[in-house]
C-alpha positions, 0 to 999 in steps of 0.5 A: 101928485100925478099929472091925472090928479092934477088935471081932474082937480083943476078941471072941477073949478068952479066960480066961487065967492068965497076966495076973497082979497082980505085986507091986511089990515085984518087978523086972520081970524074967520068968524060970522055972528051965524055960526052960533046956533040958537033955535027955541032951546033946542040946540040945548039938547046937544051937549055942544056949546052952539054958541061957543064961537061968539064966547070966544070972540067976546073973550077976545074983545075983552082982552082987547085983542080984536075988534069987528074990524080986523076979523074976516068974516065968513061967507056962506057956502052956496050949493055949487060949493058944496058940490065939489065934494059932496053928491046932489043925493047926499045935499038932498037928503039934507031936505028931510027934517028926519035926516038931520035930526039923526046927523045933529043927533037932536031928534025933536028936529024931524017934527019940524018943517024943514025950511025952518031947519034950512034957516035955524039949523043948515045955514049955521053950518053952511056959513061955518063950512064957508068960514072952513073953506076959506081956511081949513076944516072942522067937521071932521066925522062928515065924509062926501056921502054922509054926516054924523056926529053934529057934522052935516058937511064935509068942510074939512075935505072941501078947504082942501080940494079948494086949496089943491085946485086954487092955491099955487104951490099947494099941492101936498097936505097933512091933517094934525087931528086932535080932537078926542074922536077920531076924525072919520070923515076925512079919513074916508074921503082921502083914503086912497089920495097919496097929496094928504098925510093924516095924523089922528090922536084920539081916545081908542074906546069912544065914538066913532071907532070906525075901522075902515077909516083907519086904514087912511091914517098915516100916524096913528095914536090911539089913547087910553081913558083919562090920560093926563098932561104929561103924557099927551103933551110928550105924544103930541110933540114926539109925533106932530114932530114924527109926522113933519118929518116924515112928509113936508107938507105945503100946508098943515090943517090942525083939528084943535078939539077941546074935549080932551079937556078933564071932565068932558063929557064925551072926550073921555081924556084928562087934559087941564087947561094948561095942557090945552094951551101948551099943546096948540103951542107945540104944534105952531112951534113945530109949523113955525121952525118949519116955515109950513102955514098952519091953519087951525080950527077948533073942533069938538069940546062940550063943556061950557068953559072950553070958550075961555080956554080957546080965547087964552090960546089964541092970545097965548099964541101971539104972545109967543109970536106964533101969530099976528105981525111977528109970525108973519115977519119970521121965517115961515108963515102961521096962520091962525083960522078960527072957524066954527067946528065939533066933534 
C-alpha cells in the first residue's frame, strides 16, 4: 500500500457507530430482525428469498446453536457511512421510487410514495449493509456509482475501506467470490486498487457478464451450465488454495452464494446440498491453516430451501472447529459473519 493510499484513507475517517465493543460472551454471528423485507407481498415478485435471514437464524435456535443473546445485532448505516464509498448523486437518486424499482428489479415500487420505500424497502438494506460493515460484503453487483441486481449499496466495497482506514494491521485483502454471478460491483470499485486481490468463480453465460469489470479479477474461474460436485468442489480448492498462495492477505472476505445450488432459477449450476456445505468448509480450511480471519456472507440463492442449507453449514462449521471457541483457540482466527446479502 503506497504512503498516498494510506494517508488518503486515514484522512477520509469519519465518526461511525458501527464499530462497537462486542461482548465475548456473543458468537460472531451479525444479524437484526430488519434485514427481512416484508412489504404488502411485493417482495414476492423477486425470486429471492427476503426472509431467508430470519429462516436461518430460526434454524439455527432450533438446533439450539444460538440464542438472541449471543447474536451481534446489526446496526444500520447512516448517511455519512454510506459516503465513504458512495456519491451524494448516487445516495439521492435513491429518492426516486423509479430508480429503485429498476436496481431491486421489483417494478410495481415506482407507484409508490418513496417514503414508504425508504421505510419498506431502503432501510432493510441500510441495516444489512451496516450489518456488511461491520464484517464483510454482500451486495456484490453495487459498485460506488451504481446499483443492480437487488443490490442498492456497496457493502462489500465499504466493509473494506472501513477495515483499510479502522483496523491495525489490515492493509491487504482478497475477496473469494462464489456466488453463481459474477461479482461486478466490487470489481469496478477496486479496479486499479493493488491492497485487494479478487478471485471470482461464477457461470460465464448469465448475468452480469460485464467485461470491463473483469479486468479487476486476479483469478478468474468461469464455469459452464450445470457443473456438478465433483468438479466445482476440485476448482474451489485448487484455486482458493491458488490464490492464498499467491497473495497473503491480512483478511479474506467470502461471498457464500447458494444459487449454485441444483435447480436454481438463476444460478444455472448443479451443486447438491452437500457440495454447498463441503464447499464453505474448504474454504475456512484453507483460511484456518493459514491463521487469515475469514469473514463470510451469504449472498445470492433463490430458492426456498437455501435457508436450511446455510443453517447446516454453519453448524457444520463449528462441528469441524472452524468457528466458535476451538477456531479462536487455534493457530489462526476464523470468524464467521452472517450478514444479509444477494445475488
Amino acid at each position: 500500500m503506497s504512503s498516498k493510499e494510506d494517508n488518503e484513507g486515514k484522512s477520509s475517517s469519519h465518526h461511525t457507530g458501527l464499530y462497537i465493543s462486542i461482548p465475548r460472551t456473543c458468537l460472531p454471528i451479525v444479524y437484526h430482525p430488519d434485514y427481512n423485507i416484508t412489504f404488502m407481498g411485493l417482495e414476492k415478485l423477486h425470486p429471492f428469498d427476503a426472509g431467508k435471514w430470519g429462516k436461518v437464524i430460526g434454524f439455527l435456535k432450533e438446533e439450539q446453536f444460538i440464542t438472541d443473546g449471543n447474536i451481534v445485532e446489526a446496526l444500520e448505516a447512516t448517511e455519512e457511512d454510506l459516503l465513504v464509498v458512495h456519491t451524494k448523486r448516487y445516495l439521492n437518486r435513491l429518492k426516486w421510487s423509479v430508480v429503485v424499482a429498476t436496481i431491486t428489479e421489483i417494478p410495481p415500487l415506482l407507484f409508490l410514495p418513496n417514503f414508504l420505500v425508504q421505510r419498506k424497502v431502503l432501510k432493510p438494506l441500510r441495516t444489512q449493509t451496516g450489518g456488511t460493515i461491520m464484517v464483510g460484503g454482500g451486495f456484490h453487483h453495487c459498485s460506488s456509482d451504481r446499483g443492480g441486481g437487488f443490490c442498492a449499496y456497496a457493502d462489500l466495497t465499504l466493509a473494506i475501506k472501513f477495515l483499510f482506514e479502522r483496523v491495525e494491521g489490515i492493509s491487504r485483502a482478497t475477496i473469494i467470490d462464489l456466488d453463481a454471478h459474477q461479482g461486478n460491483g466490487h470489481e469496478r470499485d477496486f479496479l486499479d486498487d493493488r491492497r485487494v486481490f479478487i478471485m471470482d468463480m461464477y457461470n460465464r453465460y448469465i448475468y452480469p457478464g460485464d467485461g470491463y469489470a473483469k479486468r479487476a479479477i486476479k483469478r478468474k474461474v468461469e464455469l459452464d451450465w450445470g457443473t456438478e460436485d465433483s468438479e466445482y468442489l476440485q476448482k474451489v480448492e485448487l484455486h482458493s488454495e491458488g490464490a492464498l498462495n499467491e497473495v497473503r492477505p491480512d483478511i479474506i472476505v467470502y461471498n457464500a452464494g447458494t444459487d449454485i445450488l441444483d435447480g436454481d432459477p438463476l444460478g444455472g449450476l448443479s451443486i447438491s446440498p452437500h457440495g454447498i456445505v463441503k464447499r464453505d468448509e474448504i474454504v475456512f480450511r484453507a483460511a484456518m491453516r493459514r491463521g487469515i480471519p475469514i469473514l463470510m456472507v451469504t449472498s445470492g440463492g433463490y430458492q426456498k430451501k437455501t435457508a436450511r442449507i446455510i443453517a447446516d453449514s454453519i453448524l457444520n462449521l463449528h462441528q469441524q472447529g472452524l468457528i466458535g471457541a476451538e477456531a479462536l483457540e487455534g493457530e489462526g482466527i476464523i470468524i464467521l459473519m452472517f450478514t444479509a446479502s444477494l445475488s
